[in-house]
C-alpha positions as a Markdown table, in Angstrom:
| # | Residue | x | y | z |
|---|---|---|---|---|
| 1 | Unk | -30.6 | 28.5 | -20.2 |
| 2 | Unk | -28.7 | 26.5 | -22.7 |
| 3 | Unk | -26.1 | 25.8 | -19.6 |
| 4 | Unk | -28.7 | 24.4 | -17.4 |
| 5 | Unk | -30.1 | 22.1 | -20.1 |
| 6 | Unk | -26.5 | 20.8 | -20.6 |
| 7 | Unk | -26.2 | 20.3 | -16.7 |
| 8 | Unk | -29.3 | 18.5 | -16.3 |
| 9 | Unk | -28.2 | 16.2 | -19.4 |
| 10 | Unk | -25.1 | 16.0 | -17.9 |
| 11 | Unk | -26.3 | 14.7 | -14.4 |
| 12 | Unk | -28.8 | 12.0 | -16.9 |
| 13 | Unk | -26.1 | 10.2 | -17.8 |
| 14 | Unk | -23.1 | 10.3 | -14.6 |
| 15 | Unk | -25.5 | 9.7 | -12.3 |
| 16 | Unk | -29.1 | 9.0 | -13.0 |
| 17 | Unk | -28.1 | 6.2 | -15.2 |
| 18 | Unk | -25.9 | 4.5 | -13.0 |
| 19 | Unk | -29.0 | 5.3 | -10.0 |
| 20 | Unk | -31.2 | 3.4 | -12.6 |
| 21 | Unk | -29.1 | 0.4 | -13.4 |
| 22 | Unk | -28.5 | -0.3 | -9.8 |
| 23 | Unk | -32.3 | -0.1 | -9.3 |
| 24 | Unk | -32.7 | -2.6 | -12.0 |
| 25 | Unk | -29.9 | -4.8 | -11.0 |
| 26 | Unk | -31.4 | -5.0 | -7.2 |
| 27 | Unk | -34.5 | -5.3 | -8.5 |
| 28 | Unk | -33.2 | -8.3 | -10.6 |
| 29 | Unk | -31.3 | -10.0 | -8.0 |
| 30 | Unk | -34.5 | -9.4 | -5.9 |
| 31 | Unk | -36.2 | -12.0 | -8.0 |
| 32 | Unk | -32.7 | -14.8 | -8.0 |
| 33 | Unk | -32.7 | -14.4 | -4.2 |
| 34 | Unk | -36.4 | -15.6 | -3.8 |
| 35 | Unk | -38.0 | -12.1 | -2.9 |
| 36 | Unk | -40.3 | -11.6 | -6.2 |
| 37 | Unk | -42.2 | -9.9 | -4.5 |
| 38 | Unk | -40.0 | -6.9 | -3.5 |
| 39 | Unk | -39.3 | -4.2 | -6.4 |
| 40 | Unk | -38.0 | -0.6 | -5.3 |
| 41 | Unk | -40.0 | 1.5 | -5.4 |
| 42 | Unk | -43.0 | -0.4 | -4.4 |
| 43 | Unk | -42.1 | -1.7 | -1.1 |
| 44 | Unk | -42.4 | 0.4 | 1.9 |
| 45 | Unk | -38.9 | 1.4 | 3.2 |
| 46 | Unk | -38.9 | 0.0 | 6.5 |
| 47 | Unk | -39.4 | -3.3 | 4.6 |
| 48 | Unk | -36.5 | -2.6 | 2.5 |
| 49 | Unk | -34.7 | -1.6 | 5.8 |
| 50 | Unk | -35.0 | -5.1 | 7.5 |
| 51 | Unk | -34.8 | -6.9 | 3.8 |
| 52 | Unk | -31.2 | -5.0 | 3.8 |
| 53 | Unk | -30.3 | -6.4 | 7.3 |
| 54 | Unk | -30.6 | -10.2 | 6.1 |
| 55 | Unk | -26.9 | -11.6 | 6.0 |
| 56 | Unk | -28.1 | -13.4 | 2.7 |
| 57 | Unk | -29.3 | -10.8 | 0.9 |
| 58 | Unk | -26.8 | -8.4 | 1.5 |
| 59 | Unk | -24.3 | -11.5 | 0.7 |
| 60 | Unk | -26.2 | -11.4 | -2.7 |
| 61 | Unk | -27.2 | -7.9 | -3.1 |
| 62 | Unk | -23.7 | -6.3 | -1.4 |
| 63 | Unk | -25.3 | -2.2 | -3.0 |
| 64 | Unk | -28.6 | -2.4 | -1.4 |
| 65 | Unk | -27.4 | -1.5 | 2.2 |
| 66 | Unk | -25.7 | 1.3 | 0.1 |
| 67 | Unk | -28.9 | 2.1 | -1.7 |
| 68 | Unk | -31.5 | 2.5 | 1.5 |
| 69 | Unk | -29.6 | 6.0 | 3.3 |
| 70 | Unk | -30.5 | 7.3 | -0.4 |
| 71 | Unk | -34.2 | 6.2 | -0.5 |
| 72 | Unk | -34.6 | 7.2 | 3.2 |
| 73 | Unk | -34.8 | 11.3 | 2.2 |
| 74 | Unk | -38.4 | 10.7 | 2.2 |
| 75 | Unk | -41.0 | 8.1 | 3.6 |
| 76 | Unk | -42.2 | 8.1 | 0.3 |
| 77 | Unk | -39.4 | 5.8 | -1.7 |
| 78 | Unk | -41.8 | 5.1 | -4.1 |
| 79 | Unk | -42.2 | 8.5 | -5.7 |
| 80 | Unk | -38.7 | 8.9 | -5.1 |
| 81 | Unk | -37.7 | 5.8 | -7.1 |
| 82 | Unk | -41.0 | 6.9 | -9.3 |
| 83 | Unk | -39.1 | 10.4 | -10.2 |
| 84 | Unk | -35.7 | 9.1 | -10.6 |
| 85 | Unk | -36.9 | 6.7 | -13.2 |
| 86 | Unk | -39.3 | 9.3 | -14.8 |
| 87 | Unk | -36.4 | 11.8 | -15.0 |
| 88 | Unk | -34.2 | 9.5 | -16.8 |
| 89 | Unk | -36.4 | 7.7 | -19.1 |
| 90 | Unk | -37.9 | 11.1 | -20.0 |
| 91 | Unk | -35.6 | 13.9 | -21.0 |
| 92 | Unk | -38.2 | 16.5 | -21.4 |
| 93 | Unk | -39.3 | 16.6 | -17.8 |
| 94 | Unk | -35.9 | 18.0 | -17.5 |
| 95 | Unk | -36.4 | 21.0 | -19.8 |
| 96 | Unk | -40.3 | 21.5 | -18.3 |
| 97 | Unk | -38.3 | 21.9 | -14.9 |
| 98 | Unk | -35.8 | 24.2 | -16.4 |
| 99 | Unk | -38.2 | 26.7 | -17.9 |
| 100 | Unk | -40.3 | 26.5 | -14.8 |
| 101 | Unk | -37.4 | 27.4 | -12.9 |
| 102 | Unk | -36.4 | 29.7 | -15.2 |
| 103 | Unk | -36.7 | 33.3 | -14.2 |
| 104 | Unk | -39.4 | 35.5 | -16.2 |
């Protein structure tokens, strides 16, 4: 059990941080590029599709094309980008999952 915790900490910090921080930065140059109104996770991804496809934003935001094959596992980005932050922020979601995954 002690193994998994470690693994799910682990995967926290290599690569749900960095997933966070990009979110944030795109989110961020979002706003410089004019498009206050687009956040991740709130934005419906075919919006975020043709946003990604606009020589000027990808010109400014060069990750987002990057970004949208990940949100596109589900039509529902927004509890994707939801969970991802959730996870992160909160640590103990990991060890609920852990010893509900855990075998009795």
């Amino acid at each position: 059990m002690n193994n998994v915790i470690f693994y799910l900490q682990w995967i926290s910090l290599t690569i749900l941080e960095r997933v966070v921080s990009e979110l944030d930065h795109i989110d961020a140059a979002f706003v410089r590029c004019g498009f206050s109104d687009l956040h991740l996770g709130s934005v419906g991804l075919d919006r975020l599709k043709r946003t990604a496809c606009i020589p000027q934003v990808v010109a400014s935001i060069p990750s987002l094309p990057r970004l949208v094959p990940f949100l596109e596992l589900t039509q529902h980005q927004e509890y994707l980008v939801t969970r991802i932050r959730g996870i992160f922020f909160h640590p103990e979601d990991q060890i609920r999952l852990v010893y509900r995954l855990a075998p009795s």
